[in-house]
C-alpha positions as YAML, in Angstrom:
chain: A
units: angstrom
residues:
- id: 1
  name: UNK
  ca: [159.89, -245.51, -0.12]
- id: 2
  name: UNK
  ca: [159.13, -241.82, -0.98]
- id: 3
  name: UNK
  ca: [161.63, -239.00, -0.65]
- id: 4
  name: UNK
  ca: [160.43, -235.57, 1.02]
- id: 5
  name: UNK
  ca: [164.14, -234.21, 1.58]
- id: 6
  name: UNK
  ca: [164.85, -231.02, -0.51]
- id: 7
  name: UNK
  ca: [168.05, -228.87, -0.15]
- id: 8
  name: UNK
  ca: [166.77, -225.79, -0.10]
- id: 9
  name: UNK
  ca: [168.30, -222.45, 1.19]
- id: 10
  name: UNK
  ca: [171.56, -224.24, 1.90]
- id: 11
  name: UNK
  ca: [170.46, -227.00, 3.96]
- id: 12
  name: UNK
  ca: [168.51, -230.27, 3.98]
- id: 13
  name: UNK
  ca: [164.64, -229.87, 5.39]
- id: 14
  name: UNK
  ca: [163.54, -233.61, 6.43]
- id: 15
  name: UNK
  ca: [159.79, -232.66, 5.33]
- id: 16
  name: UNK
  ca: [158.24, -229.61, 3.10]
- id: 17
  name: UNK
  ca: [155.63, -228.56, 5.73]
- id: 18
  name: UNK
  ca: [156.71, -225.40, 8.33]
- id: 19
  name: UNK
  ca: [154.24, -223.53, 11.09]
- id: 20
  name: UNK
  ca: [153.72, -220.17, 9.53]
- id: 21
  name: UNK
  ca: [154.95, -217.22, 11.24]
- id: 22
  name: UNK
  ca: [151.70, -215.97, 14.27]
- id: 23
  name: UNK
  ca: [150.14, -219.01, 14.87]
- id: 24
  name: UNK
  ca: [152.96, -221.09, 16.71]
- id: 25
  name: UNK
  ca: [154.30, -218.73, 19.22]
- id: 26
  name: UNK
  ca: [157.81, -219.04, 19.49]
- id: 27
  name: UNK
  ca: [157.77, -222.94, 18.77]
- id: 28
  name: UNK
  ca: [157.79, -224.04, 22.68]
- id: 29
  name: UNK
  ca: [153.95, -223.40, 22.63]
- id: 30
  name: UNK
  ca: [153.38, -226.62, 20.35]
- id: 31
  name: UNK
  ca: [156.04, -228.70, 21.29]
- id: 32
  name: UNK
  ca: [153.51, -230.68, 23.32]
- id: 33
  name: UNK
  ca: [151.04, -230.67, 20.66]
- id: 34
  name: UNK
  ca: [152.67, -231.95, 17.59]
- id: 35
  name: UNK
  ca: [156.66, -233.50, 16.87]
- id: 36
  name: UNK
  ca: [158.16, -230.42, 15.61]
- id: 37
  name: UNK
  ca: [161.10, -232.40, 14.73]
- id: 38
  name: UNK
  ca: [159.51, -234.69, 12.21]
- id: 39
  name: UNK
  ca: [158.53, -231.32, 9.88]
- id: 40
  name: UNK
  ca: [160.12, -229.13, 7.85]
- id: 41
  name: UNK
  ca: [160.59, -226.47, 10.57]
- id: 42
  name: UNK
  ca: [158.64, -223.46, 11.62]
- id: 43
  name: UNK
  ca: [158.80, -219.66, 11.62]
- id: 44
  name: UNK
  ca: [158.72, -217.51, 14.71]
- id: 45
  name: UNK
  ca: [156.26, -215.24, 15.66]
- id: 46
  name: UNK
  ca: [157.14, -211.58, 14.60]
- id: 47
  name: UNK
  ca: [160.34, -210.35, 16.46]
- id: 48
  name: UNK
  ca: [160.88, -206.16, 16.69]
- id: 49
  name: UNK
  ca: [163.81, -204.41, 17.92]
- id: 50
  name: UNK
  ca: [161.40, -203.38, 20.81]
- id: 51
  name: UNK
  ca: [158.59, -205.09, 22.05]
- id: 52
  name: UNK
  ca: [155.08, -204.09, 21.12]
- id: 53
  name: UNK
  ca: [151.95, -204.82, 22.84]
- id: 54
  name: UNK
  ca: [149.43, -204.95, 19.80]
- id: 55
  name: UNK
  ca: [146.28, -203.83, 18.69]
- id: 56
  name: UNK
  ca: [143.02, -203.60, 21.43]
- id: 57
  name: UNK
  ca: [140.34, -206.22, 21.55]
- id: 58
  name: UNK
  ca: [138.65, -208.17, 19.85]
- id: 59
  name: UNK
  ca: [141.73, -209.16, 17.52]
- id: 60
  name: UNK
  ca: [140.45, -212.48, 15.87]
- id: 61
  name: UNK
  ca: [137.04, -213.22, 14.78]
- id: 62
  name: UNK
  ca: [135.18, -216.22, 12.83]
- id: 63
  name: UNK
  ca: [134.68, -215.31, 8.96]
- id: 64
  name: UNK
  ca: [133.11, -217.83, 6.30]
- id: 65
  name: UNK
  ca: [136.21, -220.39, 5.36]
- id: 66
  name: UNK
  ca: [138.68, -218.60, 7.63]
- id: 67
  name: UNK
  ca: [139.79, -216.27, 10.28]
- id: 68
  name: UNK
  ca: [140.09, -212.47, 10.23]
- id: 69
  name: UNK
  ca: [143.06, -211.04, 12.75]
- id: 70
  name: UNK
  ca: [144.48, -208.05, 13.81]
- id: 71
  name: UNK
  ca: [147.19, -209.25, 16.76]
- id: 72
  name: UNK
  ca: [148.75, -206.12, 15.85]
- id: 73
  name: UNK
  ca: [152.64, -207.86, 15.84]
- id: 74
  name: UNK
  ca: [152.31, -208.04, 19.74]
- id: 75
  name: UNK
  ca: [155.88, -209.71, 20.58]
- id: 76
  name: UNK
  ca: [158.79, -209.73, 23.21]
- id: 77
  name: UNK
  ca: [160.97, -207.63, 21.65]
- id: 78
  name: UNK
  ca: [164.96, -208.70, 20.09]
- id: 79
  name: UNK
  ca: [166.46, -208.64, 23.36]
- id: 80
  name: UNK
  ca: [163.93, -210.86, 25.15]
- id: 81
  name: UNK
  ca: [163.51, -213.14, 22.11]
- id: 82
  name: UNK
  ca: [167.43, -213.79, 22.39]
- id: 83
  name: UNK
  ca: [167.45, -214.48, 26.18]
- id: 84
  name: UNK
  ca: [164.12, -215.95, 26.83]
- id: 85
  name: UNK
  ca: [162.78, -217.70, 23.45]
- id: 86
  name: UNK
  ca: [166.27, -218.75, 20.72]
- id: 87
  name: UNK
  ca: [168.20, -220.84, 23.32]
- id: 88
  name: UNK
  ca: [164.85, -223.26, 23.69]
- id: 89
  name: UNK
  ca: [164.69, -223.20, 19.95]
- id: 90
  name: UNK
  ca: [168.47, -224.14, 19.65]
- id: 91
  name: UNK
  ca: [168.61, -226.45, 22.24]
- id: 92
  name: UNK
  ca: [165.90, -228.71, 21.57]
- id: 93
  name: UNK
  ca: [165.09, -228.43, 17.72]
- id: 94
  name: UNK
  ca: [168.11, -230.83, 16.02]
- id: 95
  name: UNK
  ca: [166.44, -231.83, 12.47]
- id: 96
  name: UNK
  ca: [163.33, -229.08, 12.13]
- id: 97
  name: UNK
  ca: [164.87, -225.63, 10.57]
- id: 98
  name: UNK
  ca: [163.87, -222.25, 12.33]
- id: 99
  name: UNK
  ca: [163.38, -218.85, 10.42]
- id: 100
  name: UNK
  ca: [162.84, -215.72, 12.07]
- id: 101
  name: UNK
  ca: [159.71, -213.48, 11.23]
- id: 102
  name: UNK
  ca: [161.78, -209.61, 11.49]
- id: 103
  name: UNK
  ca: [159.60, -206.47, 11.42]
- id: 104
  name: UNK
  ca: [159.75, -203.04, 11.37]
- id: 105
  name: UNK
  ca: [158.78, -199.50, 11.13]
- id: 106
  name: UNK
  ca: [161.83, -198.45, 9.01]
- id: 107
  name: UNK
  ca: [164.49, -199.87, 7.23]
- id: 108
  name: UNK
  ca: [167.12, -199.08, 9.82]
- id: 109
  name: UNK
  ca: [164.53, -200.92, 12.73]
- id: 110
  name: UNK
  ca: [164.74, -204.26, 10.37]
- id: 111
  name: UNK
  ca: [168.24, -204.43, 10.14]
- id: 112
  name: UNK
  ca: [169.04, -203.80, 13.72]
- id: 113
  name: UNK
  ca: [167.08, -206.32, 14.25]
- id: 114
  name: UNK
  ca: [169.08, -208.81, 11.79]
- id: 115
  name: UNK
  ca: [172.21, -206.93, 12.73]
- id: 116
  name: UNK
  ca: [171.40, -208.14, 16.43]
- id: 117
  name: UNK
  ca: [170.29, -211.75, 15.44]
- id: 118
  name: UNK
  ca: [173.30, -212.47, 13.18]
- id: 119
  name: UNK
  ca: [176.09, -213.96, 15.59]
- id: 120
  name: UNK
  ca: [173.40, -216.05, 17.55]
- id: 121
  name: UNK
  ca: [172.46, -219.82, 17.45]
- id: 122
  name: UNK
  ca: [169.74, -221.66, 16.65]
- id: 123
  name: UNK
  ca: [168.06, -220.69, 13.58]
- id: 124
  name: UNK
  ca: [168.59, -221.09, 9.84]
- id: 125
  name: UNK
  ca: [167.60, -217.58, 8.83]
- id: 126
  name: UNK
  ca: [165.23, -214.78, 8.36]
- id: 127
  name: UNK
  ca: [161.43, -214.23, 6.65]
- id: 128
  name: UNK
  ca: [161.47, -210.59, 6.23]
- id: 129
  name: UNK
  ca: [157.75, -209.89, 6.95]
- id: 130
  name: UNK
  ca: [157.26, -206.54, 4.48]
- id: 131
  name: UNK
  ca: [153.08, -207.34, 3.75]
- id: 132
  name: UNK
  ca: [151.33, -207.27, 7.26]
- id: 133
  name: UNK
  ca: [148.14, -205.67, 6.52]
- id: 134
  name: UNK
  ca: [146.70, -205.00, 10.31]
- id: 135
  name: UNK
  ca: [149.32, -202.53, 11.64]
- id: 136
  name: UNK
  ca: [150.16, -198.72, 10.40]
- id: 137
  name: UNK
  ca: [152.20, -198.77, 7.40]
- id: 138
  name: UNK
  ca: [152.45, -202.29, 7.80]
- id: 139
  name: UNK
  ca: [152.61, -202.97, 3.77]
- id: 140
  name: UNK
  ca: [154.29, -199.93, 2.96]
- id: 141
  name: UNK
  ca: [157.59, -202.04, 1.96]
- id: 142
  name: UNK
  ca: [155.67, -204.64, 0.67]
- id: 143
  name: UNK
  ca: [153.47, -202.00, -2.27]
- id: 144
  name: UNK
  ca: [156.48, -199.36, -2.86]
- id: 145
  name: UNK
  ca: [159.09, -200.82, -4.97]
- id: 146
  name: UNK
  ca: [161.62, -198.69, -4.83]
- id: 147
  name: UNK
  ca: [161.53, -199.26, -0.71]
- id: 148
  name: UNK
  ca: [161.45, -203.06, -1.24]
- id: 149
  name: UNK
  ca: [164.80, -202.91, -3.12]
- id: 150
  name: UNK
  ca: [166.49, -200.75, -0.72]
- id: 151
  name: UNK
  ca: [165.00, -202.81, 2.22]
- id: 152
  name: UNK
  ca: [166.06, -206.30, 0.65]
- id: 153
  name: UNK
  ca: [169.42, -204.35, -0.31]
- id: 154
  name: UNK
  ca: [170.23, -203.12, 2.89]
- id: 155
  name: UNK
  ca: [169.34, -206.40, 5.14]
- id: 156
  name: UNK
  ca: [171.34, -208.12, 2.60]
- id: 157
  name: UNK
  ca: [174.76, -206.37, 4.09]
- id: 158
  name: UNK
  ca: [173.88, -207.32, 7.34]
- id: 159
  name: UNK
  ca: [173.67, -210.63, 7.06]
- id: 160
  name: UNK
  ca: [174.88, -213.71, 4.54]
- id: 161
  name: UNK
  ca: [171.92, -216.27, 6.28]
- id: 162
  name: UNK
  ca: [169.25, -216.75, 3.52]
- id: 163
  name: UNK
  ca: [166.61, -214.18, 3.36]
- id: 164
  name: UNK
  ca: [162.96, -214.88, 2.98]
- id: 165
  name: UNK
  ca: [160.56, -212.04, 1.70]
- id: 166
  name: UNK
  ca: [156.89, -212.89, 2.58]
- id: 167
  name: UNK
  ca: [154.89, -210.83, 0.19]
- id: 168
  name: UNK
  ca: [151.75, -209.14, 0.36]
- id: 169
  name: UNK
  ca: [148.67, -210.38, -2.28]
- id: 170
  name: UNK
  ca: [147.72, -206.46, -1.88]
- id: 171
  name: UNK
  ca: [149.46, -205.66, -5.51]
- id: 172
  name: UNK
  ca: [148.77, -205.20, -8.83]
- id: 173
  name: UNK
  ca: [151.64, -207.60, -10.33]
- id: 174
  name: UNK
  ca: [153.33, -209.50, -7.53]
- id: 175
  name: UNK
  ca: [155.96, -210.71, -10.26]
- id: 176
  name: UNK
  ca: [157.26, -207.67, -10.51]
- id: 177
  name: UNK
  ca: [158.13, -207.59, -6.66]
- id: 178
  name: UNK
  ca: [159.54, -211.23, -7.17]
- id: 179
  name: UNK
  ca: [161.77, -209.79, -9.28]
- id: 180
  name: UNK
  ca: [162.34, -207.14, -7.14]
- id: 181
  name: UNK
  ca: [163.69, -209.40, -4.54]
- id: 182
  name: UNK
  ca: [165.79, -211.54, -6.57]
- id: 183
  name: UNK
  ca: [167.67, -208.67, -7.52]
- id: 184
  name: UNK
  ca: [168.00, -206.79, -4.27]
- id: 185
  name: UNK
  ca: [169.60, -210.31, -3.29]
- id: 186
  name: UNK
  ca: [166.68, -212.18, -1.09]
- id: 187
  name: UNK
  ca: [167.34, -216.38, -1.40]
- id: 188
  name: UNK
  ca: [163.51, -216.74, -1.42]
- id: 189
  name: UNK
  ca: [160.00, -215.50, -1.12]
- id: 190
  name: UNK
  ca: [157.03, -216.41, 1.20]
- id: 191
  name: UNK
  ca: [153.89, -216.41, -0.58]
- id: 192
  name: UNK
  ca: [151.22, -214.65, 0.39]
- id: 193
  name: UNK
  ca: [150.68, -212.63, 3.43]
- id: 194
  name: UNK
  ca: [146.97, -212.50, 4.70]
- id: 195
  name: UNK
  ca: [144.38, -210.26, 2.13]
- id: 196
  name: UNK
  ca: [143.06, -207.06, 4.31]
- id: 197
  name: UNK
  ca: [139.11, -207.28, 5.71]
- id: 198
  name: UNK
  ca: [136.81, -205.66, 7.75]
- id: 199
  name: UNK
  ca: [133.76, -207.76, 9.51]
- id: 200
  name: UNK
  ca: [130.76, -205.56, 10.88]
- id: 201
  name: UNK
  ca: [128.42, -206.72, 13.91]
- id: 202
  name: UNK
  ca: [125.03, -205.63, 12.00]
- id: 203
  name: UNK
  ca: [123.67, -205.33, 15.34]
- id: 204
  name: UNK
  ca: [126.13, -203.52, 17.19]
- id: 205
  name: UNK
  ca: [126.73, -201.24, 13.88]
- id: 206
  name: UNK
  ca: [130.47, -201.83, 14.64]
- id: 207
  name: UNK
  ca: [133.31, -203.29, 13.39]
- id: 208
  name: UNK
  ca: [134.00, -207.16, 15.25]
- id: 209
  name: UNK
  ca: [137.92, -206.11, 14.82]
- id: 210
  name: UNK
  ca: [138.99, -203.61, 17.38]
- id: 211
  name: UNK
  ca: [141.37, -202.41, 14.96]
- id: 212
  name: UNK
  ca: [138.41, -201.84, 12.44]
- id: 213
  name: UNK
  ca: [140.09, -204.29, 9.84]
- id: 214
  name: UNK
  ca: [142.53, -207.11, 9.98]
- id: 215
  name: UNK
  ca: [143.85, -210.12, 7.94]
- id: 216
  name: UNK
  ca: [142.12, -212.65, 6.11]
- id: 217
  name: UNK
  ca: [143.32, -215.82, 6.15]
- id: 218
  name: UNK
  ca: [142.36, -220.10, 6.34]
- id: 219
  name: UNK
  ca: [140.39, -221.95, 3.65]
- id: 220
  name: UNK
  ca: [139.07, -219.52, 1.64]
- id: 221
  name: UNK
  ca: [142.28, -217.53, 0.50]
- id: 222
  name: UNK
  ca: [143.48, -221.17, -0.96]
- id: 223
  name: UNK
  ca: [143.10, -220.75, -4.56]
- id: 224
  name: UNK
  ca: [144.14, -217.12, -4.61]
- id: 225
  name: UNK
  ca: [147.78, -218.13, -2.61]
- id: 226
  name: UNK
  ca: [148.07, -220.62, -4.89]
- id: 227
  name: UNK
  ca: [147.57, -218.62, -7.96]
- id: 228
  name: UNK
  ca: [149.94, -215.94, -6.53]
- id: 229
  name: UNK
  ca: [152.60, -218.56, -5.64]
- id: 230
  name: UNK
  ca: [152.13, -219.76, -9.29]
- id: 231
  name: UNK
  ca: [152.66, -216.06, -10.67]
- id: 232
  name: UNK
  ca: [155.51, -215.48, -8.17]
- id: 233
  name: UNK
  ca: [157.59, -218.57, -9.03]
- id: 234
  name: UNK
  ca: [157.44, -218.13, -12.94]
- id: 235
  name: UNK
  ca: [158.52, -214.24, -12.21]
- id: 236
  name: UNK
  ca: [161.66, -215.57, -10.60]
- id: 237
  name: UNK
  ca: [164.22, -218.37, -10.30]
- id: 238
  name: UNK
  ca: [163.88, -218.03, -6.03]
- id: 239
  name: UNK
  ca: [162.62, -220.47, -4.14]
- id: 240
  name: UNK
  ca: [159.23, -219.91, -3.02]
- id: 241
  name: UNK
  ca: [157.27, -221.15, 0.15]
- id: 242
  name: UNK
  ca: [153.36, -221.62, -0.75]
- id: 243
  name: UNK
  ca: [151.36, -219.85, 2.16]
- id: 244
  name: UNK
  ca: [147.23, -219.61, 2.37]
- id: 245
  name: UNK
  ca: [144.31, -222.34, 3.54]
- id: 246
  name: UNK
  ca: [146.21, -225.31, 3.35]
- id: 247
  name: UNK
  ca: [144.64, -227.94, 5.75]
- id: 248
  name: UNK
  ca: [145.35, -231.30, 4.28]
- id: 249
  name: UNK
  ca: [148.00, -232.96, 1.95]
- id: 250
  name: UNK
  ca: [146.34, -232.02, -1.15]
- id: 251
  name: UNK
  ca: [145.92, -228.01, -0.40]
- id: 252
  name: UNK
  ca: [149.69, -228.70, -0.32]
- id: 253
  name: UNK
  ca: [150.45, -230.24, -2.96]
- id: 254
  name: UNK
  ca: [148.36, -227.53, -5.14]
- id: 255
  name: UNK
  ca: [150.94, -225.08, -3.90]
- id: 256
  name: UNK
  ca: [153.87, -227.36, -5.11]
- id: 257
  name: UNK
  ca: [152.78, -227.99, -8.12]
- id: 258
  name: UNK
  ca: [152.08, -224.16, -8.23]
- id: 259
  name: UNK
  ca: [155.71, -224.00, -7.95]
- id: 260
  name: UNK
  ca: [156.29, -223.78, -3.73]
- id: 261
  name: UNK
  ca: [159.35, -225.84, -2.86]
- id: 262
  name: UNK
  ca: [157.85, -225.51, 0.92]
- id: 263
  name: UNK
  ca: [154.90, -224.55, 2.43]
- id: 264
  name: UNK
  ca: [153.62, -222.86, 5.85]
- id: 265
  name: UNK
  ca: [150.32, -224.06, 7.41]
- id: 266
  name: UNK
  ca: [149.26, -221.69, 9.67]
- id: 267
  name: UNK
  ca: [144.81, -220.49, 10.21]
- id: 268
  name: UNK
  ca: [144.43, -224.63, 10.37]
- id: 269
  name: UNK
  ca: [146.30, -224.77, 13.36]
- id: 270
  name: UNK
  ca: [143.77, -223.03, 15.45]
- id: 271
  name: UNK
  ca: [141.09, -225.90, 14.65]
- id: 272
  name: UNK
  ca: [143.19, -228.58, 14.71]
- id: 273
  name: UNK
  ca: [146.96, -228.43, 16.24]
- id: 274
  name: UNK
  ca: [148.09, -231.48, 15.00]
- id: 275
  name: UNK
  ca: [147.18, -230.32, 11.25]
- id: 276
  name: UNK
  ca: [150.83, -229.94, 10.28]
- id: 277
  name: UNK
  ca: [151.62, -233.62, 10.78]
- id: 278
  name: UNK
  ca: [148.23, -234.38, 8.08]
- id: 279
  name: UNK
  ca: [149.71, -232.61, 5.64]
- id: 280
  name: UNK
  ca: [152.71, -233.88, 6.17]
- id: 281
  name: UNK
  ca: [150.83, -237.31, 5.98]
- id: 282
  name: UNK
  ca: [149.00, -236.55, 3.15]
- id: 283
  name: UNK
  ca: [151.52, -235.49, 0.88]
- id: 284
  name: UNK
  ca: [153.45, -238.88, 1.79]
- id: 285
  name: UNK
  ca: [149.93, -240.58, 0.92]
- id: 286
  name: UNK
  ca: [150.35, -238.59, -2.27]
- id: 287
  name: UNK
  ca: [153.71, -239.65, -3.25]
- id: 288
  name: UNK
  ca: [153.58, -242.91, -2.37]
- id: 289
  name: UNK
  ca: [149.59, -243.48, -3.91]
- id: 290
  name: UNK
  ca: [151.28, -241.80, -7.43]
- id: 291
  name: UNK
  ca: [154.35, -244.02, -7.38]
- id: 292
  name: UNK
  ca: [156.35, -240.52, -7.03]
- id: 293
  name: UNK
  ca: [159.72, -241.17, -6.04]
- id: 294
  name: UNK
  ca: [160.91, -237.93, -4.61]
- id: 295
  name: UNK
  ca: [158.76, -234.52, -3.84]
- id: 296
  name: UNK
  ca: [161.39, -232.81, -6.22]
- id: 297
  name: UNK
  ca: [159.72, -233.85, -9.02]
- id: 298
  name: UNK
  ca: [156.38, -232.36, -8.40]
- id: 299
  name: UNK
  ca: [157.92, -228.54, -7.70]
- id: 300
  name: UNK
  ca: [156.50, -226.12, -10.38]
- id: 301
  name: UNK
  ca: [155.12, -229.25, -12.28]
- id: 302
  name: UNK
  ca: [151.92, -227.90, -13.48]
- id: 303
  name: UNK
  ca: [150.45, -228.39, -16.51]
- id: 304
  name: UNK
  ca: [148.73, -224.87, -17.35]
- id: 305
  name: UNK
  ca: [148.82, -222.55, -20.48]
- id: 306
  name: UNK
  ca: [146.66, -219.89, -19.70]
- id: 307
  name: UNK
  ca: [147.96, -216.47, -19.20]
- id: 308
  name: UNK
  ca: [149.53, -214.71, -15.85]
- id: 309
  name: UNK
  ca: [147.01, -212.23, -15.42]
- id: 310
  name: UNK
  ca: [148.34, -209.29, -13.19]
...
């Protein structure tokens, strides 16, 4: 028998695989697609303290090996997320853990947001989404230091639930924003945001996006997530969930070797929905194919010695 239980952020997650954060609604969207409850968990779809209705048409587009977006962080707003989406989450998710994707336009907008969430049910905690390239001045915490501190500062006196910082790949050295986090007080990192793109229709002269350029994501970001989860994890002692192409049991298991204790699988879940539960599958395969006892043992376990290059 393998092992995929961790303790990780405080509690026990049954499986390493979540739905990333904008391509699994609020959770209730899949639960007729897939078991959530047999996975790690899932993060929400972006939650602001007022509701925003996104960026105009079109807003996802085919690229080679992937997926270029711009939704925009179209959501329902904090109070409508509280009354209409977290009691389904808390009432019917027992075993998979729920974290919270919190935006905003300014420091104060994030923590009102985890200032409002705090004394409610139903989820384990926040990923602070600083790195979303497709919105105005949507990496602006994510590329200025000195604002990621005081960010990851200030939302940690609103709240004592962990904190997950999902990172943008749009840096020169994302260790030094690891580091950044750890000491500001985050209890992880989420690694890497989607990498910024523009697709033209040649014949149109035009750009596909209606917001000119979007996010990059699915199969072909792979081996750059996974070298940027590697470079993040040896920066710091946090935690660090592996984000970026993964589709089956062995993109996974790149990332956690990389160093991800978890990992997100998001751009797959638009081809296949039930692509969670592979990887899931795989990695079991994995373990049990290897004679590895417990998924522990294959966090950070790597064998490289070739330099971090910034």
């Amino acid at each position: 028998m393998v092992e995929l239980r961790q303790s990780v952020f405080g509690v026990e997650f049954q499986s390493p695989v979540l739905l990333a954060s904008g391509t699994c609604g609020y959770g209730r969207e899949y639960a007729e697609l897939i078991p959530l409850d047999e996975i790690g968990g899932l993060v929400t779809k972006a939650v602001s303290v007022e509701p925003r209705v996104g960026n105009p048409p079109h807003r996802i587009a085919e690229t080679p090996g992937g997926m270029i977006n711009a939704i925009g962080l179209e959501n329902v707003g904090l109070r409508r997320f509280i009354g209409e989406k977290l009691p389904w989450l808390r009432e019917n998710l027992r075993r998979a853990h729920v974290l919270v994707n919190v935006v905003g336009r300014s420091a104060e907008e994030y923590a009102a947001v985890v200032a409002g969430l705090d004394g409610e049910e139903g989820f384990l905690g926040y990923e602070i989404n600083v790195s979303c390239p497709n919105v105005e001045g949507g990496t602006m915490f994510g590329t200025d230091e000195s604002a990621l501190a005081e960010l990851v500062g200030r939302l940690r006196r609103e709240t004592e639930r962990p904190i997950i910082v999902k990172l943008t790949p749009n840096v020169p050295d994302i260790g030094i924003y690891a580091r950044i986090c750890e000491e500001s007080g985050a209890d992880g990192l989420s690694t890497i945001n989607t990498f910024p793109g523009l697709l033209v229709d040649v014949d149109r002269r035009r750009p596909v996006i209606g917001n000119v350029s979007g996010g990059v994501s699915g199969p072909a970001i792979l081996p750059m997530g996974v070298y940027l989860t590697w470079h993040a994890a040896l920066s710091c002692s946090l935690p660090v969930i592996g984000i970026g192409g993964i589709r089956s049991g062995e993109d996974a298991l790149q990332y956690i070797l990389a160093g991800a204790t978890l990992v997100q699988v998001g751009t797959a879940l638009f081809v296949d929905p039930s692509a969670a539960k592979a990887v899931h599958e795989g990695i079991v395969a994995y373990l049990d194919r290897t004679g590895t006892g417990t998924i522990g043992e294959l966090v950070g376990a790597l064998e490289a010695r070739g330099p971090v290059l910034a």
